[in-house]
Backbone as a printed PyTorch tensor [residue, N CA C, xyz], in Angstrom:
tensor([[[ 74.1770, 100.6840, 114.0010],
         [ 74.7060, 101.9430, 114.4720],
         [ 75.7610, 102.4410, 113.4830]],

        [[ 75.7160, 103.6180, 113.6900],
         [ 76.4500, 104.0890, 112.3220],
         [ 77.5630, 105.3550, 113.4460]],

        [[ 78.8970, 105.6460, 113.2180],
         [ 79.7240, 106.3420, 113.9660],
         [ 79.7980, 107.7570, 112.6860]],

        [[ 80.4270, 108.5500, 112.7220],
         [ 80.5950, 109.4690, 111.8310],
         [ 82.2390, 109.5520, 112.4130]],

        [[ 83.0580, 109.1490, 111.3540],
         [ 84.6040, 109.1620, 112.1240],
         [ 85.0870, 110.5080, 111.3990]],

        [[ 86.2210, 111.4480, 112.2650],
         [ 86.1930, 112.7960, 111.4310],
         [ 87.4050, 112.1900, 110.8010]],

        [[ 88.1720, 111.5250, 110.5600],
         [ 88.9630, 111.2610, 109.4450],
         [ 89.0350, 109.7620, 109.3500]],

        [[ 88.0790, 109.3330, 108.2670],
         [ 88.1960, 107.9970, 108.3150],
         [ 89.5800, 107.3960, 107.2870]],

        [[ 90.0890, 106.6270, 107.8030],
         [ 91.3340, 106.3600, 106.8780],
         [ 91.1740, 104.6430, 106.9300]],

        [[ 91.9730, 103.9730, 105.5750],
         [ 92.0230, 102.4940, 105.8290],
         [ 93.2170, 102.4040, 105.0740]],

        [[ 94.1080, 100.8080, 105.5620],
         [ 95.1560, 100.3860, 104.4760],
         [ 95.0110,  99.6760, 103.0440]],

        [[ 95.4390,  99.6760, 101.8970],
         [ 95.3830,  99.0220, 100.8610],
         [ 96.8940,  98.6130, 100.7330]],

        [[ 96.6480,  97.5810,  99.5880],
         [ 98.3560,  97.2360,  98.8180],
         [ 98.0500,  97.6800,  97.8810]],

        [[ 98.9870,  98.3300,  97.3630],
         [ 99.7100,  99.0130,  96.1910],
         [100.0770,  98.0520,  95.3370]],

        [[ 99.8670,  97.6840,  94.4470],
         [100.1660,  96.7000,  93.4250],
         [101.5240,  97.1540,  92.0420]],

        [[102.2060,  96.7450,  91.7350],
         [103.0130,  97.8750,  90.6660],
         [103.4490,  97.2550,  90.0750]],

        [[102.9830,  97.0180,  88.5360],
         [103.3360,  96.0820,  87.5500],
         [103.6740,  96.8370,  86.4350]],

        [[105.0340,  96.9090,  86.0990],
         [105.4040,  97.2950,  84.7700],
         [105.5220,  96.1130,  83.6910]],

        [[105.4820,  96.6070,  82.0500],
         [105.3670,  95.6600,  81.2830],
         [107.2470,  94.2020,  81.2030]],

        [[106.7950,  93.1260,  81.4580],
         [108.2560,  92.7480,  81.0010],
         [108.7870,  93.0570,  82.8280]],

        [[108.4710,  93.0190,  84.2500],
         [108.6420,  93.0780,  85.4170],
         [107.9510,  92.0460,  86.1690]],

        [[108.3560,  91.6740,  87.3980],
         [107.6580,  91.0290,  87.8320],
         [106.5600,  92.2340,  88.9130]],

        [[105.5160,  91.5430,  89.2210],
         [104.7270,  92.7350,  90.0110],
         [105.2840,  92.9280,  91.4270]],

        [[105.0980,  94.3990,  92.2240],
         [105.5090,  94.2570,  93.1150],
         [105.1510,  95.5850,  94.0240]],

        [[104.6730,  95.1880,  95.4850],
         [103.4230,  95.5690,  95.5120],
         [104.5770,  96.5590,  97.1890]],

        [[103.1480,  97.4100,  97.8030],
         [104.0940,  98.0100,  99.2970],
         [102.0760,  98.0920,  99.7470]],

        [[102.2690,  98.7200, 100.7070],
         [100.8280,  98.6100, 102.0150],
         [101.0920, 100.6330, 101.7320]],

        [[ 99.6150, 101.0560, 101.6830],
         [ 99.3170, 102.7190, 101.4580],
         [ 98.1510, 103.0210, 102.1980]],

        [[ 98.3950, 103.9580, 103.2500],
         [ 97.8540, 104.3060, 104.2450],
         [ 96.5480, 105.6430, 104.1640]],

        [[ 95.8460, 105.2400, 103.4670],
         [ 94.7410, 106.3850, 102.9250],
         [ 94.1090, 107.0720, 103.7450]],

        [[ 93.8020, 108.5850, 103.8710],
         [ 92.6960, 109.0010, 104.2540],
         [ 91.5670, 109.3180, 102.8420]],

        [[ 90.1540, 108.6690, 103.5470],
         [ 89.1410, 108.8350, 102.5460],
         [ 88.4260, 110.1420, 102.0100]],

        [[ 88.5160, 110.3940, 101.4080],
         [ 88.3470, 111.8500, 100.0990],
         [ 86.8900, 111.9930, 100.2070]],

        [[ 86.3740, 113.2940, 100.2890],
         [ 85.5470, 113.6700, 100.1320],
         [ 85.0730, 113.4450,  98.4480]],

        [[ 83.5150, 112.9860,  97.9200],
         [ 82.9150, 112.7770,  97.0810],
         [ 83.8430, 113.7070,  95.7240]],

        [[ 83.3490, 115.1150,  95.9480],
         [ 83.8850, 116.0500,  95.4590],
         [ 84.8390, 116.0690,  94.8560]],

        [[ 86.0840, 115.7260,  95.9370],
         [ 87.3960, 115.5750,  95.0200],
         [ 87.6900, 114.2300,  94.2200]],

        [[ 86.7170, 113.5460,  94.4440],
         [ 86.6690, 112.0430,  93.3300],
         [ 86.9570, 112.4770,  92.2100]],

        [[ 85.5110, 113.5310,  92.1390],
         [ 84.7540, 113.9220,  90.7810],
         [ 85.8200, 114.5040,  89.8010]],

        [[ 86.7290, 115.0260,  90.7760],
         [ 87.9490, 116.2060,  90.0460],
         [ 88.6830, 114.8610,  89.1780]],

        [[ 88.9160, 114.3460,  90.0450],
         [ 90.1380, 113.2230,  88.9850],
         [ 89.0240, 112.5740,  88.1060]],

        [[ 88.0050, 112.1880,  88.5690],
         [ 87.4550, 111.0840,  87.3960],
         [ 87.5230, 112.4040,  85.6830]],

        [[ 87.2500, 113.2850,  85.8270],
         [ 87.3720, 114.5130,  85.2820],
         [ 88.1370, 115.1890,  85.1280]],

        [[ 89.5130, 115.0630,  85.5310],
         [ 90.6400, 115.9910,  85.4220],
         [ 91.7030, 115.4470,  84.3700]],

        [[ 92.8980, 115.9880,  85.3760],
         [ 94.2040, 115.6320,  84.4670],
         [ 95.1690, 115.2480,  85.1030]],

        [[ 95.9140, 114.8430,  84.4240],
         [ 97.2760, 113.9420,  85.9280],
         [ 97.6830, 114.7740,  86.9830]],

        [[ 97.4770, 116.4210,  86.6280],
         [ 97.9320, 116.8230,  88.5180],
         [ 96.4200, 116.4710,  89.2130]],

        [[ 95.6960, 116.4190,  88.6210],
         [ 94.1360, 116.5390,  89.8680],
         [ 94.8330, 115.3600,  90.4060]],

        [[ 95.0320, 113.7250,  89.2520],
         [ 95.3010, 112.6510,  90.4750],
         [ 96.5170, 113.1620,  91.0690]],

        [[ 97.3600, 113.4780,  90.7080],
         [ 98.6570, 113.4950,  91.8120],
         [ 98.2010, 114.5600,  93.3110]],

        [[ 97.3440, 115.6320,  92.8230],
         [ 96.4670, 116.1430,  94.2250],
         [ 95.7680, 115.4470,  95.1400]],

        [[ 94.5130, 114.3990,  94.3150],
         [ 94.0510, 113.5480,  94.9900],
         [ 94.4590, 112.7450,  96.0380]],

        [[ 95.8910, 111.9090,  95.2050],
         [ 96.7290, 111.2860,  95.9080],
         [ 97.2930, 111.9280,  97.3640]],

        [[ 98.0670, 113.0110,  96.7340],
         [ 98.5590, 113.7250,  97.7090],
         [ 98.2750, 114.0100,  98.9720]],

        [[ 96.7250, 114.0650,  99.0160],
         [ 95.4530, 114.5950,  99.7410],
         [ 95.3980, 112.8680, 100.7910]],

        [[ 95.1680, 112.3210,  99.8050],
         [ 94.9390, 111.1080,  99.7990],
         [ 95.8330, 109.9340, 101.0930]],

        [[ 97.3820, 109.9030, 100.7870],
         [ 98.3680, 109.4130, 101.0250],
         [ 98.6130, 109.6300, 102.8080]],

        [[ 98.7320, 108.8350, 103.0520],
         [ 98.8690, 109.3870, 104.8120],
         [100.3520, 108.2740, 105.5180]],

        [[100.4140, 107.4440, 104.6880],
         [101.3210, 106.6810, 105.2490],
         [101.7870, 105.7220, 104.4850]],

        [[102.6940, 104.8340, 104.2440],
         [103.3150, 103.6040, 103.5850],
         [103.7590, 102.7300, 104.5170]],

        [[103.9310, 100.8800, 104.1980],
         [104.7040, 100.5950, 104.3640],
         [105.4670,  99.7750, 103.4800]],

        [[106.1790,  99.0790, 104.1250],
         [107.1250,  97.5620, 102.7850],
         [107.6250,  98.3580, 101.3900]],

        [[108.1500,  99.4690, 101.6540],
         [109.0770, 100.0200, 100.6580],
         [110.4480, 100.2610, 100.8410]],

        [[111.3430,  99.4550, 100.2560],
         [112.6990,  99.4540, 100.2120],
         [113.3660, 100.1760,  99.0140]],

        [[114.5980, 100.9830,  99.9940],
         [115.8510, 101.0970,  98.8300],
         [116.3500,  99.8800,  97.6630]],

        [[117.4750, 100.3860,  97.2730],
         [118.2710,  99.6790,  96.6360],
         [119.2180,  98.9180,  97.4890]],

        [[119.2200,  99.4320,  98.6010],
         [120.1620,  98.9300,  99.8830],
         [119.6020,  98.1320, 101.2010]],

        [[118.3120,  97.2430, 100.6300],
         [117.8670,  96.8480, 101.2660],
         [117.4180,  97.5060, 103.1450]],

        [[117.0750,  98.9930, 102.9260],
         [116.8420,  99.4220, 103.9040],
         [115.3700, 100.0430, 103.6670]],

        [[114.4430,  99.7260, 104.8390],
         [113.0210, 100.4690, 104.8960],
         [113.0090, 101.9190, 104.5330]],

        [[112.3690, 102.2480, 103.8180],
         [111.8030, 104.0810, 103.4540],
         [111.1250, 104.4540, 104.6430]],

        [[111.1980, 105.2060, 106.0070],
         [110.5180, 105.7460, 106.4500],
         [109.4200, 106.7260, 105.7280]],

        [[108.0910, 106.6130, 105.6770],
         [107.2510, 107.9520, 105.2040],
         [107.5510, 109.0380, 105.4860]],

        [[107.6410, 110.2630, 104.7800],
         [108.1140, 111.3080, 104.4180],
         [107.3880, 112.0510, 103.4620]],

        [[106.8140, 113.8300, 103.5780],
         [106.6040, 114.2290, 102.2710],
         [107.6830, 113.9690, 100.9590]],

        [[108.9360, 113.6410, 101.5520],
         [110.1090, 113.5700,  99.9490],
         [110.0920, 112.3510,  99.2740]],

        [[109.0780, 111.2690, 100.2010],
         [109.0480, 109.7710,  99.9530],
         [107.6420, 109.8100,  98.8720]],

        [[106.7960, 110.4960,  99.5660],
         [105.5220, 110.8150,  98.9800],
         [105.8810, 111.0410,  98.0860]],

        [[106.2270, 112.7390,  97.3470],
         [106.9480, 113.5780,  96.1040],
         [107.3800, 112.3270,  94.8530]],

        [[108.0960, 111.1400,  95.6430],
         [108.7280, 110.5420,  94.7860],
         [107.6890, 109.7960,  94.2700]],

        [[107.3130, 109.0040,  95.4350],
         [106.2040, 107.9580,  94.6390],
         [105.1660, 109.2840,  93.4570]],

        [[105.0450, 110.3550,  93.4870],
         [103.8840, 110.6960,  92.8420],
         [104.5570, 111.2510,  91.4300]],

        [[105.5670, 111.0980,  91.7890],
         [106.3970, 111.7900,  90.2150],
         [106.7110, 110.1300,  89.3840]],

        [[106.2270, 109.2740,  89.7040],
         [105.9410, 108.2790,  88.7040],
         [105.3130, 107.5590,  88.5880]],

        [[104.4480, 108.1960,  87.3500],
         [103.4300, 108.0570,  86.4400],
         [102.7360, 106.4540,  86.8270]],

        [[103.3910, 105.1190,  86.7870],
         [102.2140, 103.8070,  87.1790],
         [102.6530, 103.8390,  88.4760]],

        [[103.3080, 104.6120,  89.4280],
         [103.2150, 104.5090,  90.8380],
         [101.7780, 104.9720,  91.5940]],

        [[101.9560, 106.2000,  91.1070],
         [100.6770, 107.5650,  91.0570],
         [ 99.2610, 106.6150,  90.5610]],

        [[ 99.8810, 105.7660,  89.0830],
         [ 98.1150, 105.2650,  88.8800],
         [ 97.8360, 104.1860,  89.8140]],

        [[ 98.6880, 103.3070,  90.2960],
         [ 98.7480, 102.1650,  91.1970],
         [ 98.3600, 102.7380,  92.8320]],

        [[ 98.7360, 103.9390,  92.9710],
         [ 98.0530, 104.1450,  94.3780],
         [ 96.3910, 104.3700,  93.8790]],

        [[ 96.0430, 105.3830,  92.9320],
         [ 94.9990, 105.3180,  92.5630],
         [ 94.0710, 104.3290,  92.8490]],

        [[ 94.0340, 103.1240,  92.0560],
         [ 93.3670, 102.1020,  92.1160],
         [ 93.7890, 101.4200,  93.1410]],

        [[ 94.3150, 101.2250,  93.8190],
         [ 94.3210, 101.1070,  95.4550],
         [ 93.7090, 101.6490,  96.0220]],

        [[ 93.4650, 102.9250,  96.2120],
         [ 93.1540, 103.6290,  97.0440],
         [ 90.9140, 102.9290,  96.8400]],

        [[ 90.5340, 102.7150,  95.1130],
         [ 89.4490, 102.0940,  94.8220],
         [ 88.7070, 100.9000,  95.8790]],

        [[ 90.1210, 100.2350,  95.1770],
         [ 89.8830,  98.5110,  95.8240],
         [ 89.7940,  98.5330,  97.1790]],

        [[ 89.9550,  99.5910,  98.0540],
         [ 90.2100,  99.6260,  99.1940],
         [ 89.1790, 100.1890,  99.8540]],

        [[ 88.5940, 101.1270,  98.8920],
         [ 86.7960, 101.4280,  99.4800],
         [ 85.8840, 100.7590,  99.3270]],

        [[ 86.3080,  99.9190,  98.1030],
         [ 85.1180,  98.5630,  97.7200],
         [ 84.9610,  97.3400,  98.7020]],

        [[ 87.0060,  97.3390,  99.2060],
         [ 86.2940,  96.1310,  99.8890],
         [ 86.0800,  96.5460, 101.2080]],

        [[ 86.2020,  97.7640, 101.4150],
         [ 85.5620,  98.1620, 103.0530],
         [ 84.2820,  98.0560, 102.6960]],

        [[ 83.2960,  98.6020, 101.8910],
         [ 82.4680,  98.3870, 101.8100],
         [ 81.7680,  97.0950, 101.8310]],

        [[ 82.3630,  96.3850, 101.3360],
         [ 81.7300,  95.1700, 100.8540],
         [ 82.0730,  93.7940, 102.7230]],

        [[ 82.5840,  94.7410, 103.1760],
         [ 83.2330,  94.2820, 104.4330],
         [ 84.3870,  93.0790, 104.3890]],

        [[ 85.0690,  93.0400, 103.1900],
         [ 86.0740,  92.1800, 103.1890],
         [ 87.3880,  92.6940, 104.0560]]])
């Protein structure tokens, strides 16, 4: 049986490894993208992904300040994560790994 959900969404981890850092990762709350707008980023330019994303992004968690306090989700929380550059590519490929392994039913 197959459902048709009108907004199918799933969680991934965010992985975020800069060079010379240790990695360090938060949980990203996706809704799944129509085919279409794939095509734009596999084909575009860094705003298509930061649109994608944008589009994309529905929720976070396990992201802390500097003050050891939780980030509630927020469009200004969003804004931030997408204004840097391996944040933006790290949701990206999250957002991948996260259709593969639904698919794959992991």
């Amino acid at each position: 049986m197959f459902n048709i959900d009108k907004t199918p969404m799933f969680w991934s981890k965010v992985r975020i490894a800069l060079p010379g850092e240790p990695e360090e990762h938060f949980d990203a709350h996706f809704i799944v993208q129509p085919v279409a707008k794939a095509k734009e980023v596999m084909n575009g330019t860094p705003e298509a992904l930061a649109t994608f994303i944008d589009a994309a992004l529905a929720d976070t968690a396990d992201i802390y300040g500097d003050d050891e306090k939780p980030f509630r989700f927020s469009e200004v929380l969003k804004a931030r994560l997408l204004a840097m550059p391996h944040v933006r590519t790290a949701l990206l490929i999250a957002y991948g790994e996260g259709l593969a392994a639904a698919r794959s039913g992991n």
